[in-house]
C-alpha positions, 0 to 999 in steps of 0.5 A: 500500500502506499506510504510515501509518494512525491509532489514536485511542482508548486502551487501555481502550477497546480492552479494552471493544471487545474484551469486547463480542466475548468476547475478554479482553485481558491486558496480559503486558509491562504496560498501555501508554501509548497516546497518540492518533496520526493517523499511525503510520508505518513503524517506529514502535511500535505496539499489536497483540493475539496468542494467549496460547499458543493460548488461543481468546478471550484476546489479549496486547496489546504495542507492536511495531514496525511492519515488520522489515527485509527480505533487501534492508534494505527495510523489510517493513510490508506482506506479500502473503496471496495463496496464504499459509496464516499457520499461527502468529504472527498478530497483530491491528493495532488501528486506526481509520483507514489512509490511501492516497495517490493521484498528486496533482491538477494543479498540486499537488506532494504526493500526495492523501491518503485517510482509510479509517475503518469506519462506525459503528465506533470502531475495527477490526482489520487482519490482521498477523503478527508474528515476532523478528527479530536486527536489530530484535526482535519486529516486525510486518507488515500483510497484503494482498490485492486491493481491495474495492469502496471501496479499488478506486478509490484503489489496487490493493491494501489492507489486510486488514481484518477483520470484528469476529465474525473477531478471535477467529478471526484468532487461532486458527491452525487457522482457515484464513486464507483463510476470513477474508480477504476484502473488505468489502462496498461501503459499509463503508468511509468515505473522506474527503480529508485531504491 
């Protein structure tokens, strides 16, 4: 499951994407300082995108933490869509890579690390929610599913990662979740080894 991944790009290229797809990005906590980070682990904060009360085409852009602690204290940064229907809270993850970790190769003590990052996309979104929590505030999760076709090989689930002409509707809660989640076609990814 993913628990690391990569955001390269700052705010403004964030905004440019997303009005290329007819989403305005408004910043209600204030534009955040973005640094580039190749690795974004769990519980650190991060940029993700919600609906602005419900408005189609308009998104929040905030830093939140990624993952609240589950009933066990566990942290909760991965969260199965199977069966789900995601009715409210659902948030955008802004990305350009996520890494998936394999059993390491004889002789090597640390696992193999993969980088997933789309073609010819300088970035992309993965399906998440978000929700208030007493112990940590506003966190949000990563949602999965079962692999595609280039996330098959390396792990038996990925993350949910959603094709550009969906982010408008991943925001809408009247669109079924199930309508969006699905794998992308073979090919899409492209996956290199950086560990």
């Amino acid at each position: 499951m993913c628990n690391d991944y990569r955001l390269l790009v700052d705010a403004a290229s964030i905004v440019e994407d997303f009005a290329d797809l007819k989403i305005t990005i408004r910043f209600g906590e204030g534009v955040p300082n973005l640094e580039a980070r190749e690795d974004i682990r769990i519980t650190d904060p991060a940029p993700i995108i919600r609906t602005i009360d419900g408005v189609r085409g308009e998104g929040d852009l905030v830093q939140r933490r990624w993952s609240w602690p589950g009933p066990n204290g566990r942290p909760v940064y991965n969260f199965r869509s199977d069966g789900r229907t995601f009715t409210s809270n659902r948030c955008l993850i802004v990305a350009d890579g996520f890494y998936e970790f394999t059993d390491p190769k004889p002789g090597k003590r640390l696992k193999d690390k993969w980088l997933f990052a789309k073609r010819d996309e300088p970035l992309f979104c993965i399906a998440g929610i978000w929700r208030d929590t007493p112990e940590v505030g506003e966190a949000f999760t990563m949602l999965t599913m079962p692999p595609g076709p280039d996330i098959a090989p390396y792990h038996d689930r990925q993350v949910v990662i959603l094709e550009r002409e969906t982010w408008a509707d991943w925001l809408d809660p009247s669109v079924p979740a199930a309508s969006l989640i699905r794998p992308l076609p073979a090919g899409t990814l492209a996956v290199e080894q950086v560990g």
